[in-house]
Biotite code that builds the C-alpha atoms (Angstrom):
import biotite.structure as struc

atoms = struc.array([
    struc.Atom([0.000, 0.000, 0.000], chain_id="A", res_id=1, res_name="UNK", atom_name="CA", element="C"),
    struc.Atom([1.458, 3.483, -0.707], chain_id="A", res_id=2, res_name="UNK", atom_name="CA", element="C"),
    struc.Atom([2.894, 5.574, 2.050], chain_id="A", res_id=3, res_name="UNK", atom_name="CA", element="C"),
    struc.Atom([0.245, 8.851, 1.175], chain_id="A", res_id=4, res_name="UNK", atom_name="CA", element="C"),
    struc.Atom([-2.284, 6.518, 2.059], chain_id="A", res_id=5, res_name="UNK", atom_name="CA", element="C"),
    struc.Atom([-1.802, 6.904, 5.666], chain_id="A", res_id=6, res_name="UNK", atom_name="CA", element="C"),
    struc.Atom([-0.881, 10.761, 5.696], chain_id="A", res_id=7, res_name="UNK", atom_name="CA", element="C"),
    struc.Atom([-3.815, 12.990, 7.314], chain_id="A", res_id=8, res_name="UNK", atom_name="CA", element="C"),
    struc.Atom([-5.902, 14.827, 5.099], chain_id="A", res_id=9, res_name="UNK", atom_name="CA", element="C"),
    struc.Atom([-5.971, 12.476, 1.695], chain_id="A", res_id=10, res_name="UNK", atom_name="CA", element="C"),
    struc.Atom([-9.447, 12.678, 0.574], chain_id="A", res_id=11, res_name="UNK", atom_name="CA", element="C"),
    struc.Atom([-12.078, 14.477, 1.601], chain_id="A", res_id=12, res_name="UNK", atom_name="CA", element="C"),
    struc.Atom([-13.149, 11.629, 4.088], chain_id="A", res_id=13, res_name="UNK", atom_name="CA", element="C"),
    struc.Atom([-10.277, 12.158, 6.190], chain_id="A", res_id=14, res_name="UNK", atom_name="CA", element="C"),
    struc.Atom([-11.410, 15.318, 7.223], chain_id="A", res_id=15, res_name="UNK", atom_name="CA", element="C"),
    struc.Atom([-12.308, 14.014, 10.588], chain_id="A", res_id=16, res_name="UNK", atom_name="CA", element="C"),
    struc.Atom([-15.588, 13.390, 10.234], chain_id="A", res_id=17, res_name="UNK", atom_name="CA", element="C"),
    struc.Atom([-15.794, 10.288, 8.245], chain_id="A", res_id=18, res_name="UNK", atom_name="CA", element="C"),
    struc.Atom([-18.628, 9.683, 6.000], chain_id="A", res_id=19, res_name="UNK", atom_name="CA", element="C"),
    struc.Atom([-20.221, 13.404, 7.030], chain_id="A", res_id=20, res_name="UNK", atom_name="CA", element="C"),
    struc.Atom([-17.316, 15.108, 6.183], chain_id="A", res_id=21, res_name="UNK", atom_name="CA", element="C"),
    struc.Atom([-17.383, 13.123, 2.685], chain_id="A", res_id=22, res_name="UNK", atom_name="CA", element="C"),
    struc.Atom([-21.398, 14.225, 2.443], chain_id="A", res_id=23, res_name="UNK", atom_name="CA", element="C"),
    struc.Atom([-20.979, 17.699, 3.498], chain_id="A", res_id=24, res_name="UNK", atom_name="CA", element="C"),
    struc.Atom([-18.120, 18.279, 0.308], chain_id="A", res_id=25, res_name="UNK", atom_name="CA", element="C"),
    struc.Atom([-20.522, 16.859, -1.731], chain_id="A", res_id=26, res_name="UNK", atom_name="CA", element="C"),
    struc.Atom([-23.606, 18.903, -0.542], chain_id="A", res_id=27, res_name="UNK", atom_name="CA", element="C"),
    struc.Atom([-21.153, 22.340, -0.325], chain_id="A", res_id=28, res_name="UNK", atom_name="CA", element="C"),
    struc.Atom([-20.128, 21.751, -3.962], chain_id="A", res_id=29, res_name="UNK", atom_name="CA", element="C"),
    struc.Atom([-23.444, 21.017, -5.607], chain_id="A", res_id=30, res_name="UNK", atom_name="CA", element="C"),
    struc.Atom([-24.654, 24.051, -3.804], chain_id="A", res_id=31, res_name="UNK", atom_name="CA", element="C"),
    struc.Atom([-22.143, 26.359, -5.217], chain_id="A", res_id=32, res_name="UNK", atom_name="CA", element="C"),
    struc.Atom([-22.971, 24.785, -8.297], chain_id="A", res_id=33, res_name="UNK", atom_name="CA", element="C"),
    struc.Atom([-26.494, 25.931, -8.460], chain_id="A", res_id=34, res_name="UNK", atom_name="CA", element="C"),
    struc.Atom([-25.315, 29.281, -6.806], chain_id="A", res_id=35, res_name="UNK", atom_name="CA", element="C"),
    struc.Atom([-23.362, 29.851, -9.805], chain_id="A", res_id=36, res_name="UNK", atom_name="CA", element="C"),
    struc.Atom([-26.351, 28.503, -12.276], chain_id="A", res_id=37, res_name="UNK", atom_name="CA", element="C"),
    struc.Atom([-29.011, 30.978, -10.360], chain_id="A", res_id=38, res_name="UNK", atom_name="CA", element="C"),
    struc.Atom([-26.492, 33.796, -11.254], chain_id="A", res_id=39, res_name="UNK", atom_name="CA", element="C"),
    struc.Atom([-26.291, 33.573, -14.627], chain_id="A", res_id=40, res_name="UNK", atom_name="CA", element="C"),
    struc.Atom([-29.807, 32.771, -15.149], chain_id="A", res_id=41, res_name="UNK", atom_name="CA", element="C"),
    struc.Atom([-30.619, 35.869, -13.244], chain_id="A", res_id=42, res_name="UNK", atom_name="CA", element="C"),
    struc.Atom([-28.007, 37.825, -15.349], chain_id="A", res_id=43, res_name="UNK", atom_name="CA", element="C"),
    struc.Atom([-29.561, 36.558, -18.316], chain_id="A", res_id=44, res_name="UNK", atom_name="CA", element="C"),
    struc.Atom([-33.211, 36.897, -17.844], chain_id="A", res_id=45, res_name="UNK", atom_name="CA", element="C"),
    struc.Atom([-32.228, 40.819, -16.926], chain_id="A", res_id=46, res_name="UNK", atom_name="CA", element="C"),
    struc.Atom([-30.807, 41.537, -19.870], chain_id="A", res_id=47, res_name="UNK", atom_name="CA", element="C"),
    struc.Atom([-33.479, 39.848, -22.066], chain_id="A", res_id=48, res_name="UNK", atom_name="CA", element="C"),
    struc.Atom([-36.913, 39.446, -20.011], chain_id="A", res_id=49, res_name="UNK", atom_name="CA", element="C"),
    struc.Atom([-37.173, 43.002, -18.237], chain_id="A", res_id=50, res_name="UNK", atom_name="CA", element="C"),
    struc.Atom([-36.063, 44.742, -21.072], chain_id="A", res_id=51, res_name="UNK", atom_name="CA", element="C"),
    struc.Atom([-38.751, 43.818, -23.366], chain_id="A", res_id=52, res_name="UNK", atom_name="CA", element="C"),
    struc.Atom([-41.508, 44.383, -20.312], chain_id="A", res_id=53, res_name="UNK", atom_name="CA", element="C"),
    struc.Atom([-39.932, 47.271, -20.044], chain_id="A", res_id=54, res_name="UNK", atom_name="CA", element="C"),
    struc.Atom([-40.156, 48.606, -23.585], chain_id="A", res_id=55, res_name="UNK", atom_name="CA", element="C"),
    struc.Atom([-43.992, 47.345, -23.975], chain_id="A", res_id=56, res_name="UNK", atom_name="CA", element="C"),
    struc.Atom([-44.755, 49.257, -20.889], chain_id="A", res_id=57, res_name="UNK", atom_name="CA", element="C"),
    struc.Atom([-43.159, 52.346, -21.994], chain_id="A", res_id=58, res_name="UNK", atom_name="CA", element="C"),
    struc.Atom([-44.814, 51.745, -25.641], chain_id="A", res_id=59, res_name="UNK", atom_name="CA", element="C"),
    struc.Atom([-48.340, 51.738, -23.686], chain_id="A", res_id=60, res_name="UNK", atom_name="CA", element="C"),
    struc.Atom([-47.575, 54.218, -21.546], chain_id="A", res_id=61, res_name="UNK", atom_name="CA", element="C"),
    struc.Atom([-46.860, 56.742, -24.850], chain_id="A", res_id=62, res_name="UNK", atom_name="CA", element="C"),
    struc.Atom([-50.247, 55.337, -26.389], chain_id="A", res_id=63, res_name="UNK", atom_name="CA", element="C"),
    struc.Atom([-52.269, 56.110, -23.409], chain_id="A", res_id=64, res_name="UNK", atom_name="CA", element="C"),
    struc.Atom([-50.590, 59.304, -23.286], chain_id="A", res_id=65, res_name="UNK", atom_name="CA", element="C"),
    struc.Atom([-51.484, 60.476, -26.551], chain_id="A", res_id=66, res_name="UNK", atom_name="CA", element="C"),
    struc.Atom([-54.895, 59.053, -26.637], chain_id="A", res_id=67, res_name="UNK", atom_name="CA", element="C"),
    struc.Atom([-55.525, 61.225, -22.996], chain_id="A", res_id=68, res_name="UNK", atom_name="CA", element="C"),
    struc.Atom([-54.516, 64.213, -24.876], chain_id="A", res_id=69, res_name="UNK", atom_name="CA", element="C"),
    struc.Atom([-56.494, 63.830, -28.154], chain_id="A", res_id=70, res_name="UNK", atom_name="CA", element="C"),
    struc.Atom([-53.535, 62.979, -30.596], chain_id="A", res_id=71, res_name="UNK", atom_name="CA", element="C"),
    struc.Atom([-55.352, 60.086, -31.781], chain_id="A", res_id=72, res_name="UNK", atom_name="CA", element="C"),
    struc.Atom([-58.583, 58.813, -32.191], chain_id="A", res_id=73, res_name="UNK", atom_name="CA", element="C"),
    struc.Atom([-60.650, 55.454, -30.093], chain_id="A", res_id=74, res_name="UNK", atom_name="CA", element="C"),
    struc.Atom([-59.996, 53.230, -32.946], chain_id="A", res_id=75, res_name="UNK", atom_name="CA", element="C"),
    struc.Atom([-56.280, 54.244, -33.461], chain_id="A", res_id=76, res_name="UNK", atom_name="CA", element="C"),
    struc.Atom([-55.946, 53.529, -30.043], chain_id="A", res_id=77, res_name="UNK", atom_name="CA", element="C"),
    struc.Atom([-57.322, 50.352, -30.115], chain_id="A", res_id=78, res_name="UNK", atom_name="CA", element="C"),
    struc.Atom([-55.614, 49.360, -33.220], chain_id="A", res_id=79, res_name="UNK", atom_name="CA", element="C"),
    struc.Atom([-52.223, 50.013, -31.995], chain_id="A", res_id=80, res_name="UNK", atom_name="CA", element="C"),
    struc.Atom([-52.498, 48.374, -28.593], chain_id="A", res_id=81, res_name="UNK", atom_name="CA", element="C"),
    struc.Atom([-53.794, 45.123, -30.432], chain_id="A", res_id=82, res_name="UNK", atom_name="CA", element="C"),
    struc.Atom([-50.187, 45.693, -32.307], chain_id="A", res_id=83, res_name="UNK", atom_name="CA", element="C"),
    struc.Atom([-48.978, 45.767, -29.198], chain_id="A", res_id=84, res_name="UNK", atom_name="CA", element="C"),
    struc.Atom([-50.224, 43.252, -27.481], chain_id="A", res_id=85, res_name="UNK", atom_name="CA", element="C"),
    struc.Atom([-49.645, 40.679, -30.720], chain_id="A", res_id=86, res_name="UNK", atom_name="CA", element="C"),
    struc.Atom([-45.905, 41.131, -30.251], chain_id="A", res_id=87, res_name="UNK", atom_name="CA", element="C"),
])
């Protein structure tokens, strides 16, 4: 048997713990593994998700506005947030 078998703190079993110490690696790494996952799905949805929301929102909000002042018409209105909406 090789000498490093018997040296403390080969493995991550001979932490002290035994089998725990084994589980608890394996639980602390698959937990920064979906840490890192949630991140960039986070990142990712911002960037695409809110943006459009955003930008439909803003759209409406410029239709209403116009429509409140008498720019355009019932039907124009109602055209135009059926584009919106459709998209």
């Amino acid at each position: 048997m090789p000498y490093y078998y018997n040296c403390p703190g080969y493995g991550f079993m001979d932490s002290g713990f035994g089998i725990l110490g084994g589980i608890f690696s394996i639980i602390v790494f698959v937990f920064i593994v979906l840490l890192i996952v949630m991140i960039i799905r986070w990142i990712a949805r911002g960037s695409r998700g809110r943006g459009m929301g955003m930008m439909w929102k803003n759209s409406l909000n410029i239709l209403k506005e116009r429509y409140a002042k008498g720019e355009i018409t019932k039907e124009e209105f109602d055209r135009v947030k059926k584009d919106l909406e459709e998209k």
